[in-house]
C-alpha positions, -999 to +999 in steps of 0.1 A: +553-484+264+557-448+282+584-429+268+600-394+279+619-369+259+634-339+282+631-307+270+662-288+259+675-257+271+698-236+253+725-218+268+713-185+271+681-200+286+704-218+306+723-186+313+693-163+320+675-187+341+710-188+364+708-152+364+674-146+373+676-168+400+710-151+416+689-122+414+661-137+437+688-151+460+705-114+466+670-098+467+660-121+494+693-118+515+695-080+506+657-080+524+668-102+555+698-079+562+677-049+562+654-066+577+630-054+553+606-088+549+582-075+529+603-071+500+603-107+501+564-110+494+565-088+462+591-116+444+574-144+453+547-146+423+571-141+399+594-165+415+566-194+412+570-188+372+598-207+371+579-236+387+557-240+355+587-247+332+583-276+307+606-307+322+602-332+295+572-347+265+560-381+274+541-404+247+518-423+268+505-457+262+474-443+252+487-424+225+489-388+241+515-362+240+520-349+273+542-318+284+552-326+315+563-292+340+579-294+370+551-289+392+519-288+388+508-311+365+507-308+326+520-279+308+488-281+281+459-299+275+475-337+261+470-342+220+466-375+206+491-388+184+463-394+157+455-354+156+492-348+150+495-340+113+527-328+104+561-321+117+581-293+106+620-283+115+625-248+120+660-249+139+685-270+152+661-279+183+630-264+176+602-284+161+569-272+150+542-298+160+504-288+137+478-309+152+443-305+143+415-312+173+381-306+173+382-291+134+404-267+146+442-262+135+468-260+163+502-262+168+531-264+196+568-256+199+590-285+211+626-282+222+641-313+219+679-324+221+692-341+184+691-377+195+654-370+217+644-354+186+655-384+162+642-411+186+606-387+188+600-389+152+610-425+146+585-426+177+556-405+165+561-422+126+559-457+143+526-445+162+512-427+134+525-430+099+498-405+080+525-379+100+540-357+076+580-348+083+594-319+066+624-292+069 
């Protein structure tokens, strides 16, 4: 069965992320006042980077990790649950995922809330018990 985990954002990403985007919103009324439009065209590239923010991990059927953005598809390329090798807790809510694919040693940052994060590694053990856990 599919499961999804949403990602977790801290305050201050929560904060800065407000902030940013208030400072879009007066840029763009600042320009249409003025009536200065192409002020509006040099914002909008970096204004489609907050379009390719991770929503939330899924664990497919098919035993695949999947980051999930808002748009646009998948955040990475998906890792199999069987190249997942061990699990490490940095912080509070960061996890350190090492995975090895094609001989080669990777590894991925997740942000999870506690009870997402409990529920993925009872998850991932289930799926996958040669998965290594450690603080």
């Amino acid at each position: 069965m599919e499961k999804k985990y949403k990602y977790y954002f801290t305050k201050s990403e929560k904060f800065l992320l407000g902030f940013v985007i208030l400072f879009y919103i007066a840029i763009i009324v600042w320009a249409i006042l003025n009536v200065r439009y192409e002020v509006i065209f040099y914002f909008l590239p970096s204004i489609a980077i907050l379009f390719t923010l991770v929503r939330f991990y899924r664990l497919t059927d098919d035993n695949m990790l999947v980051m999930q953005r808002y748009f646009f598809g998948s955040a990475f390329k998906p890792i199999s649950v069987n190249q997942i090798k061990r699990i490490m807790q940095r912080k509070k809510n960061k996890t350190i995922l090492i995975y090895n694919r094609d001989g080669l040693r990777g590894d991925i940052i997740l942000k999870l809330s506690d009870t997402d994060l409990k529920d993925f590694l009872d998850e991932l053990k289930r799926r996958n018990p040669a998965i290594e856990i450690s603080n």
